[in-house]
N, CA and C of each residue as an Amber inpcrd file, in Angstrom:
protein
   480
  15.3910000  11.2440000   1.3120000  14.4950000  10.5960000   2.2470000
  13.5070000  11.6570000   2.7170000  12.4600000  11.3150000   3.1140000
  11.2390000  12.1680000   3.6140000  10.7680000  11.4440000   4.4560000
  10.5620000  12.8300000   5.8360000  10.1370000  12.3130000   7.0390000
   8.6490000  13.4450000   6.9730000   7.8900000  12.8920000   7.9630000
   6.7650000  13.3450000   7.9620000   6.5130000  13.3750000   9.5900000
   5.9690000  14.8810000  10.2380000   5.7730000  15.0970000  11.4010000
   4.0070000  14.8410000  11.7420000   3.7920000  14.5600000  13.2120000
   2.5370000  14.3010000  13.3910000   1.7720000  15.8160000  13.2220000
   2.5750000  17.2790000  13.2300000   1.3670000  18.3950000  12.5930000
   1.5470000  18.4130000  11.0180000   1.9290000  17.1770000  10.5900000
   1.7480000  17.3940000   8.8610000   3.0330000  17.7180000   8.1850000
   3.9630000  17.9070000   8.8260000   5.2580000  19.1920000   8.2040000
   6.0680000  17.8330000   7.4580000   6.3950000  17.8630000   6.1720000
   7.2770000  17.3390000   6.0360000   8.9620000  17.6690000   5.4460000
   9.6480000  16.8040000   5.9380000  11.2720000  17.0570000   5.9530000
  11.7790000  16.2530000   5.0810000  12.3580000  16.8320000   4.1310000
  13.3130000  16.1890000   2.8320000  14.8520000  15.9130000   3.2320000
  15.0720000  14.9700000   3.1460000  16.9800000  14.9790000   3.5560000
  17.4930000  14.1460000   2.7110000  18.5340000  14.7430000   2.7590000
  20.0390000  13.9750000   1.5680000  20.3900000  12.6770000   2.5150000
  20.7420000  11.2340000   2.6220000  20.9770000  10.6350000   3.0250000
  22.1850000   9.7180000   2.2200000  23.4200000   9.5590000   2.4480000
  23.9920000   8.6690000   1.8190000  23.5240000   7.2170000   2.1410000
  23.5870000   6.4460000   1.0500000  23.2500000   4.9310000   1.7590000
  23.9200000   4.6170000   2.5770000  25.7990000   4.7340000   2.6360000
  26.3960000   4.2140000   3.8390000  25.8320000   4.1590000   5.1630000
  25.0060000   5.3300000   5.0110000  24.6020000   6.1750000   6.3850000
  23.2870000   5.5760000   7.0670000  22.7850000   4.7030000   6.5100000
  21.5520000   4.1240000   6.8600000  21.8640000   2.9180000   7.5940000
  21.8470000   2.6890000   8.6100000  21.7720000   1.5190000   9.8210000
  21.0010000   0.7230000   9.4090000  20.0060000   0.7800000   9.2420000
  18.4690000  -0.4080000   9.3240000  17.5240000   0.0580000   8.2570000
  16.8640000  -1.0650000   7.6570000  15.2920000  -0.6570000   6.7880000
  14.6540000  -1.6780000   7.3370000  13.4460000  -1.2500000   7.5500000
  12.7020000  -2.3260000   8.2210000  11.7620000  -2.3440000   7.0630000
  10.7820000  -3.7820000   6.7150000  10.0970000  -4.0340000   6.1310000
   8.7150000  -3.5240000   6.4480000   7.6820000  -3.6080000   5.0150000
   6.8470000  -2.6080000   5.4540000   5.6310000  -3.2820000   6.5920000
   5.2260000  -2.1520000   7.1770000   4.2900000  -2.9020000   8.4070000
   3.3130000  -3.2160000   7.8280000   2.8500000  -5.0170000   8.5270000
   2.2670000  -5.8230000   8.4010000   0.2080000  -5.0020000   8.9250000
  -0.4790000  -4.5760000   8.3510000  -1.4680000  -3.9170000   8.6310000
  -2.0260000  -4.6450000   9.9170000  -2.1950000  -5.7890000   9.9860000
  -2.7970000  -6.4310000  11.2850000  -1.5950000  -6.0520000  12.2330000
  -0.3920000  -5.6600000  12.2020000   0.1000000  -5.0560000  13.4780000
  -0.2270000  -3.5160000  14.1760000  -0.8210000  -3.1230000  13.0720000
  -1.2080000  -2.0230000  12.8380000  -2.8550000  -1.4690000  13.5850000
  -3.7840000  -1.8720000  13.2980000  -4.7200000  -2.2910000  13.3530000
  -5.2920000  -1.4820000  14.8060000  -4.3590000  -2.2710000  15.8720000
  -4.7320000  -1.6980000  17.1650000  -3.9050000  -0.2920000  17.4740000
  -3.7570000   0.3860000  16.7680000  -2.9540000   1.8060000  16.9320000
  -3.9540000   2.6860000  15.8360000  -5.3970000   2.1390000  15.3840000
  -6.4670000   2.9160000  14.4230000  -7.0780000   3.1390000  15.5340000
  -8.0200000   4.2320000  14.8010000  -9.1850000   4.8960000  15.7830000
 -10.0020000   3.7280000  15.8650000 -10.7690000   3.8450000  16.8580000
 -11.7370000   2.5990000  17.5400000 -12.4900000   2.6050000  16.1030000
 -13.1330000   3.8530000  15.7560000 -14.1340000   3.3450000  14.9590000
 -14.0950000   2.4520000  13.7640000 -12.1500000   2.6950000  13.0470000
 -11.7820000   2.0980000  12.1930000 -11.4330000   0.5690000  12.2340000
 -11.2580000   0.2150000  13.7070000 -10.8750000  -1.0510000  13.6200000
 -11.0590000  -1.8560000  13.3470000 -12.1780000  -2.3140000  13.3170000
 -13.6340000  -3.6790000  12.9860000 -12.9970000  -3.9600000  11.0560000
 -13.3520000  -3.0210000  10.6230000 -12.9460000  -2.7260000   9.2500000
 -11.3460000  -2.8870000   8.8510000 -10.8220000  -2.4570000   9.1460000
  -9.1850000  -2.7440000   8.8220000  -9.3540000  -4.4450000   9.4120000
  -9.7140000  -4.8220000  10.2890000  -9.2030000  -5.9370000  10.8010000
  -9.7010000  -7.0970000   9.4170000 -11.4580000  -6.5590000   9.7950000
 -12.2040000  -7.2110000   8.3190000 -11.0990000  -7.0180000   6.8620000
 -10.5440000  -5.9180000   6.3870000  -9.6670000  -6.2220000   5.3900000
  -8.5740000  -7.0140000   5.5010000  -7.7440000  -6.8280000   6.8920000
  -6.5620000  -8.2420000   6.9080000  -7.2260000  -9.6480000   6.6120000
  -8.6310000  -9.8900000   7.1650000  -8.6880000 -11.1980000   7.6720000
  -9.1800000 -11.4320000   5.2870000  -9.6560000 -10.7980000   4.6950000
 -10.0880000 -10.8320000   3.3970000  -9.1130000 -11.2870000   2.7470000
  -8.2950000 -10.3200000   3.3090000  -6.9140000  -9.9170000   1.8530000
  -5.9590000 -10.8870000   2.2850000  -5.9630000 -11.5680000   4.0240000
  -5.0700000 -13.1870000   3.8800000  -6.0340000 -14.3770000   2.8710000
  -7.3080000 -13.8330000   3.4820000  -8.3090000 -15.0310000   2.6540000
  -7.9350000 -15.4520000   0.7970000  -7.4820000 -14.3390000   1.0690000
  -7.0250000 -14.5520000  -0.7890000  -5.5460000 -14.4560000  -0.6340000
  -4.5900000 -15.1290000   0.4430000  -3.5500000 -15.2680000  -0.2320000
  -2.3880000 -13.7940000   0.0640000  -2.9500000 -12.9500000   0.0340000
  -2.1580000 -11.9300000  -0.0210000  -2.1050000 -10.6720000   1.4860000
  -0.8790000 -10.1190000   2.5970000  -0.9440000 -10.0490000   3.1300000
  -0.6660000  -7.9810000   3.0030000  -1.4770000  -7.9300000   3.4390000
  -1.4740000  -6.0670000   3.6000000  -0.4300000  -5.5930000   4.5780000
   0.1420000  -4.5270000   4.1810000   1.1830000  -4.2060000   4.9780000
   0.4380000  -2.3920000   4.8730000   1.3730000  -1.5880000   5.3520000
   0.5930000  -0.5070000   5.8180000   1.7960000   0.8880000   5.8440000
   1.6260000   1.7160000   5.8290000   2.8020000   2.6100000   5.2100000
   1.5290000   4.1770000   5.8670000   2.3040000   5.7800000   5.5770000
   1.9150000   6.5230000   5.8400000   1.3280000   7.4140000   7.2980000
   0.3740000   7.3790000   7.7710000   0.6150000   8.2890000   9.2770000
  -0.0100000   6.8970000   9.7770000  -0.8430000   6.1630000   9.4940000
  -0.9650000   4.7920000  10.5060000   0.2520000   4.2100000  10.7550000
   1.0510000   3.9980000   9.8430000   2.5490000   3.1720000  10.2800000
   3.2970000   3.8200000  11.0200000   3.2640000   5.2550000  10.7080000
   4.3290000   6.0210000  11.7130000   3.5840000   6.1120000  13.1490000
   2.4540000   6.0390000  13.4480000   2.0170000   6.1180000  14.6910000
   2.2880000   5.0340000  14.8650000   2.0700000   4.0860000  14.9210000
   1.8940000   2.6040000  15.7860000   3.7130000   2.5500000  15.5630000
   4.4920000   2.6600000  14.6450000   6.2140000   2.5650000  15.2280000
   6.5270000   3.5390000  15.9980000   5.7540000   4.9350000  16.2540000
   6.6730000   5.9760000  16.8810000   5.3930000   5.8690000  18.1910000
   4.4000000   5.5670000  18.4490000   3.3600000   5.9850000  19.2460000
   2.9120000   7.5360000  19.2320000   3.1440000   8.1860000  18.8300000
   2.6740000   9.8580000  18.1620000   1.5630000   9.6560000  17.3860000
   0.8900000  10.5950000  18.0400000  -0.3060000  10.9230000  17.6400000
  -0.3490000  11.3080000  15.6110000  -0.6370000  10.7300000  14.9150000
  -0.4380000  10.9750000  13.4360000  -1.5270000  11.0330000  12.4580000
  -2.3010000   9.9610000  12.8180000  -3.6140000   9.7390000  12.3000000
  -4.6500000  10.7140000  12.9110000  -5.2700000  11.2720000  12.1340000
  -6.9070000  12.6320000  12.1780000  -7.8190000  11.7800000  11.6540000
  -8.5830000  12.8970000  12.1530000 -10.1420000  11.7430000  11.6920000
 -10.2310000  11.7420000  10.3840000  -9.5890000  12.4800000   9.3860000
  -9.5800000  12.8130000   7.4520000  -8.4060000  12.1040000   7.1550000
  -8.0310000  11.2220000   8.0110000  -6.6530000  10.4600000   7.6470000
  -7.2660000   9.3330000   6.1960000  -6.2880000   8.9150000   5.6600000
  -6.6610000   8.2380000   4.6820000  -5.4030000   6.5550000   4.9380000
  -5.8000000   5.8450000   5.0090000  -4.8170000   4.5200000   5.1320000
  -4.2460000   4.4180000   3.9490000  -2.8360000   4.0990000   3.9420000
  -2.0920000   3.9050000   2.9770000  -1.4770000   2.7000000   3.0070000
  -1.9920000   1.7180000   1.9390000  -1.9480000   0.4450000   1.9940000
  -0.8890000  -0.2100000   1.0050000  -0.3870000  -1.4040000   1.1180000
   0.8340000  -1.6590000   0.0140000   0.2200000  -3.3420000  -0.1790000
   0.2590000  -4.0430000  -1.0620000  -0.2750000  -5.2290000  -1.2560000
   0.8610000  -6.3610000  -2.4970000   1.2450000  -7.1810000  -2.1030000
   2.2820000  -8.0250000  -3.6080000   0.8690000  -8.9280000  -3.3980000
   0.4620000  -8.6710000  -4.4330000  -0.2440000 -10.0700000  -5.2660000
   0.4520000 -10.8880000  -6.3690000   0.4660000 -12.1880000  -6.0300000
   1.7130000 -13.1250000  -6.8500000   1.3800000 -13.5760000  -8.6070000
  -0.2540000 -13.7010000  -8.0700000  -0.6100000 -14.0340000  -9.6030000
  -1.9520000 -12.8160000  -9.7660000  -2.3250000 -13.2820000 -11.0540000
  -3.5630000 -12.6180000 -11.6030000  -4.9460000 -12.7100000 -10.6460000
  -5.1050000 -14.1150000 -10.2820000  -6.6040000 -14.3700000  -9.3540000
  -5.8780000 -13.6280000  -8.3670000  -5.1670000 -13.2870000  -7.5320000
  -5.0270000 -12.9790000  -6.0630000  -5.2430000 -11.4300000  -6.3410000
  -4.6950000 -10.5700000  -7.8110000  -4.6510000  -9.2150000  -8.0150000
  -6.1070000  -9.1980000  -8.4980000  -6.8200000  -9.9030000  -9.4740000
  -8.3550000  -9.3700000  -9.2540000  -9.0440000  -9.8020000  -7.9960000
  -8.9820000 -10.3350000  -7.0600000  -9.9420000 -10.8680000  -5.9880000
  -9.4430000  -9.4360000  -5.0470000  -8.0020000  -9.0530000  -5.0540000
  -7.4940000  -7.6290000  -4.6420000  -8.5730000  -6.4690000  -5.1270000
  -8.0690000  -5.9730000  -6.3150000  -8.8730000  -5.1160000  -6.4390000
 -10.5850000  -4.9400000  -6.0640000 -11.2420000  -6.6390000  -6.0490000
 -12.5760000  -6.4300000  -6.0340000 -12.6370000  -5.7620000  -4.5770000
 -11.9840000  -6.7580000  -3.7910000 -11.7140000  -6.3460000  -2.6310000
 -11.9370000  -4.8370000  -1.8620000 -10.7220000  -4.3000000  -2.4370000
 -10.4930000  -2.7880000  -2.3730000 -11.7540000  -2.1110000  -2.7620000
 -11.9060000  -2.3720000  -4.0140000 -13.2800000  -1.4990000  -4.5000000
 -14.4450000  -1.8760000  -3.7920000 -14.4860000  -2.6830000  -3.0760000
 -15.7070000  -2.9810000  -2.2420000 -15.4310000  -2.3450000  -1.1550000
 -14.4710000  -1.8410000  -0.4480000 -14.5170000  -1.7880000   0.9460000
 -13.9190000   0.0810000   0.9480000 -13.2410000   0.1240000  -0.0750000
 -12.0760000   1.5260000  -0.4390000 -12.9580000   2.5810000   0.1490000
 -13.7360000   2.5780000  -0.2050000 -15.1910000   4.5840000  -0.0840000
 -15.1400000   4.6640000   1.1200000 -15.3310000   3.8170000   1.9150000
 -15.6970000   4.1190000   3.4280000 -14.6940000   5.1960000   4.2590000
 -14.9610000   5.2460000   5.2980000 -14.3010000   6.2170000   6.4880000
 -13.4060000   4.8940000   7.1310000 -12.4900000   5.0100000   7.0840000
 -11.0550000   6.0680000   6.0520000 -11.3360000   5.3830000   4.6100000
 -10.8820000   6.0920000   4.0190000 -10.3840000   5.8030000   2.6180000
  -9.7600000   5.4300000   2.8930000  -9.0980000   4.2210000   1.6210000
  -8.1460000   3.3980000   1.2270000  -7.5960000   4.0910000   0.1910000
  -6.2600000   4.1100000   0.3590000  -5.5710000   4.4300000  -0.8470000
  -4.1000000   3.3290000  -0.5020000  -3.1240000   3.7590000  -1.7410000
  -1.9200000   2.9610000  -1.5300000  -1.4350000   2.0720000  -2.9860000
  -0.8280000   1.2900000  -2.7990000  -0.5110000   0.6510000  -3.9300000
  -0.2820000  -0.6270000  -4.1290000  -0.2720000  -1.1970000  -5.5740000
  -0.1680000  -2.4960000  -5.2950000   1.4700000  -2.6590000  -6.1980000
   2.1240000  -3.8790000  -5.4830000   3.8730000  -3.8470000  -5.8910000
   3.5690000  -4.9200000  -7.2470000   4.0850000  -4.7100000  -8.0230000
   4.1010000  -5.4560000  -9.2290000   5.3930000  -6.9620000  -9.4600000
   5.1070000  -7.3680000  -9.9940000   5.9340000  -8.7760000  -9.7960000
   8.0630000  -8.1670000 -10.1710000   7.5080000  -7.0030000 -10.8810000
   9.0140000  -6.4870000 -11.8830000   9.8370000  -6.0850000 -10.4180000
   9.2390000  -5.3590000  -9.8780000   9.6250000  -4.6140000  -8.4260000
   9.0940000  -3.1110000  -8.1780000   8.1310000  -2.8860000  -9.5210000
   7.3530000  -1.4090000  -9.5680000   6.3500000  -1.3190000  -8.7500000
   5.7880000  -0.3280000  -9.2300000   3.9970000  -0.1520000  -8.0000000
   3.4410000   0.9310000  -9.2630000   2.2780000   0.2050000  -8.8900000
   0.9930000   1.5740000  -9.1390000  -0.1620000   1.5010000  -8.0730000
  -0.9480000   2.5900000  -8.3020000  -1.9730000   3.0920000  -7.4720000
  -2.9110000   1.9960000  -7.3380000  -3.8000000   1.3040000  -6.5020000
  -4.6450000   0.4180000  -6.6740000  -5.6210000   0.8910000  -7.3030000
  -6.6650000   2.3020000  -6.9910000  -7.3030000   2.9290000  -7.7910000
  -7.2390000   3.0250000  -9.1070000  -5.8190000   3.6370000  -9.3850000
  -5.3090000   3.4560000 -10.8130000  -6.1230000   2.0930000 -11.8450000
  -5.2130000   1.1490000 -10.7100000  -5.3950000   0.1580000 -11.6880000
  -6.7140000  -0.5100000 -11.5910000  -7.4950000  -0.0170000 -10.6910000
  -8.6810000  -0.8600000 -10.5870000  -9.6420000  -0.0400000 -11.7550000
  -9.2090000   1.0000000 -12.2710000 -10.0770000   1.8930000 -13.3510000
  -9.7860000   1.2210000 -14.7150000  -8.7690000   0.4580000 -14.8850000
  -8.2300000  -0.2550000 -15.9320000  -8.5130000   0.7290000 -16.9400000
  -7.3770000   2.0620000 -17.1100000  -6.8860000   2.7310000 -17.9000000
  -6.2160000   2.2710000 -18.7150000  -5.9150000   2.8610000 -19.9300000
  -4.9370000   2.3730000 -20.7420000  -3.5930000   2.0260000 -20.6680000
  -3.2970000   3.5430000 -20.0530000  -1.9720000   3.0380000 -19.9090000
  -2.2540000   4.1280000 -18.3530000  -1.0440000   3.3610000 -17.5450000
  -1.2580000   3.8870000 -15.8270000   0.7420000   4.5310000 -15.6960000
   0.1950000   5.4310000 -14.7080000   1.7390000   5.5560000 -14.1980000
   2.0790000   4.4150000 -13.3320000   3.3980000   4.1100000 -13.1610000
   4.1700000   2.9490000 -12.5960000   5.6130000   3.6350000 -12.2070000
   5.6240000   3.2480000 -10.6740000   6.2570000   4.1290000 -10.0720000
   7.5450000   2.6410000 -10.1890000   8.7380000   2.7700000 -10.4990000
   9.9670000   2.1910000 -10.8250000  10.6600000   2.4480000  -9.0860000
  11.8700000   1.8130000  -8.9470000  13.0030000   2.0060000  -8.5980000
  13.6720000   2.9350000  -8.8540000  13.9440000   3.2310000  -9.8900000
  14.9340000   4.2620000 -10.3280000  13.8610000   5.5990000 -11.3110000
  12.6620000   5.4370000 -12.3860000  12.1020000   5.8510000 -12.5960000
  10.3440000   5.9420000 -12.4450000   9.7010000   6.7520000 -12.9800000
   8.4640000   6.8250000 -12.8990000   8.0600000   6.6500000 -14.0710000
   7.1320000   5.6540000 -15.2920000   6.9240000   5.5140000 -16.6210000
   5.3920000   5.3600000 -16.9060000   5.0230000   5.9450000 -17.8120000
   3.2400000   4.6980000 -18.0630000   3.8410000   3.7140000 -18.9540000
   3.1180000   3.1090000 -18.5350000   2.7040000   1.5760000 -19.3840000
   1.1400000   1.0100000 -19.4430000   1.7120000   0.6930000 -20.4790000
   0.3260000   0.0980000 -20.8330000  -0.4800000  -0.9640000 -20.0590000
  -2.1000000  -0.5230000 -19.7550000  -2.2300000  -1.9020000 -19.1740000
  -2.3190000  -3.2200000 -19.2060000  -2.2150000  -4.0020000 -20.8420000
  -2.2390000  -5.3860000 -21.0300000  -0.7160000  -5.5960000 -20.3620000
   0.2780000  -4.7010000 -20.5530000   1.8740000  -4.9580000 -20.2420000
   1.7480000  -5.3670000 -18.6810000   1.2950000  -4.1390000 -17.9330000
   1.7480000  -4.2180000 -16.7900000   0.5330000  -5.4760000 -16.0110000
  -0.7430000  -6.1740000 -16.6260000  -1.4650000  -7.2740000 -16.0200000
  -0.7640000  -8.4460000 -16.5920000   0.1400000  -8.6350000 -17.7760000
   0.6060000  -9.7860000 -17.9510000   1.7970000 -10.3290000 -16.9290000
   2.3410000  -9.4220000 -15.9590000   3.4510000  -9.5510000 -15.2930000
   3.2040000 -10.8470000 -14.0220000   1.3680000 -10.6100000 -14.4270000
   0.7040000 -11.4360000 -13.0140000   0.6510000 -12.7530000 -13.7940000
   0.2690000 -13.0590000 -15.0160000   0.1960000 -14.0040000 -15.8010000
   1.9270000 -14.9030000 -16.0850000   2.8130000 -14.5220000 -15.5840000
   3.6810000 -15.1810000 -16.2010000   3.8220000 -16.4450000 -15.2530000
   4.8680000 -17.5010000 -15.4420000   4.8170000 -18.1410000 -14.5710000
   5.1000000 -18.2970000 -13.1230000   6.5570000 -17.8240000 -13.2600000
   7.8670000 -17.4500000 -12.0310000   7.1270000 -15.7030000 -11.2510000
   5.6390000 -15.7060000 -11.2860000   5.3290000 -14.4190000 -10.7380000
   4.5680000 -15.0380000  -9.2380000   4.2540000 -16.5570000  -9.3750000
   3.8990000 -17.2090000  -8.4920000   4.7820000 -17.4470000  -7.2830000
């Protein structure tokens, strides 16, 4: 497990699973939202209200999530949002990416990932470059795959 302090430091620890009390699911970005710098807010809010518009709900991970659960100061003005997204089918993952790539450059950057129907993730960037083959971060491993493989996962039926 890896914890991350608000001066940056981060802490690696051995954790048995027994040993874990609670996982909470990942934060919902519109809870989030009001724990961004003023200037960011208008904009994050504008991406929740987009990314429900299509169906799909942003959740939020990295020093924005740990501030708004711990109230500690975490987020700098070079902070970058780290975003997590399940898109169910194909239209909801391209209207995603256009999304992202429309809004991503600005102050903060967007970064983060999108969860794949299998239970993997890759980079949204990644995949919005439509490389050949992308890394895909697993459960248990890290692999590339190819990209017709990993966009048909949105195409199947039961991905709905």
């Amino acid at each position: 497990m890896g914890l991350a302090t608000p001066d940056k430091r981060r802490i690696g620890l051995h954790v048995a699973a027994e040993a874990v009390a609670d996982r909470l699911d990942p934060l919902p970005l519109a809870e989030a939202v009001e724990s961004a710098p003023q200037a960011w807010r208008a904009m994050l809010a504008e991406l929740v209200r987009r990314a429900q518009a299509l169906g799909v709900r942003p959740a939020v991970y990295g020093s924005l999530a740990w501030q708004q659960r711990t109230g500690l100061a975490y987020v700098r003005p070079d902070s970058d949002i780290d975003l997590l997204f399940a898109p169910r089918d194909r239209r909801q993952l391209d209207g995603l990416l256009d999304l992202l790539a429309a809004m991503g450059e600005g102050s903060p950057r967007l970064d983060g990932e999108i969860l794949l129907p299998d239970g993997a993730a890759v980079a949204w960037r990644e995949l919005a470059g439509r490389p050949d083959r992308l890394l895909v971060k697993g459960p248990a491993e890290v692999s590339l795959r190819d990209l017709p493989s990993v966009l048909a996962l949105f195409d199947r039926e039961d991905a709905a």
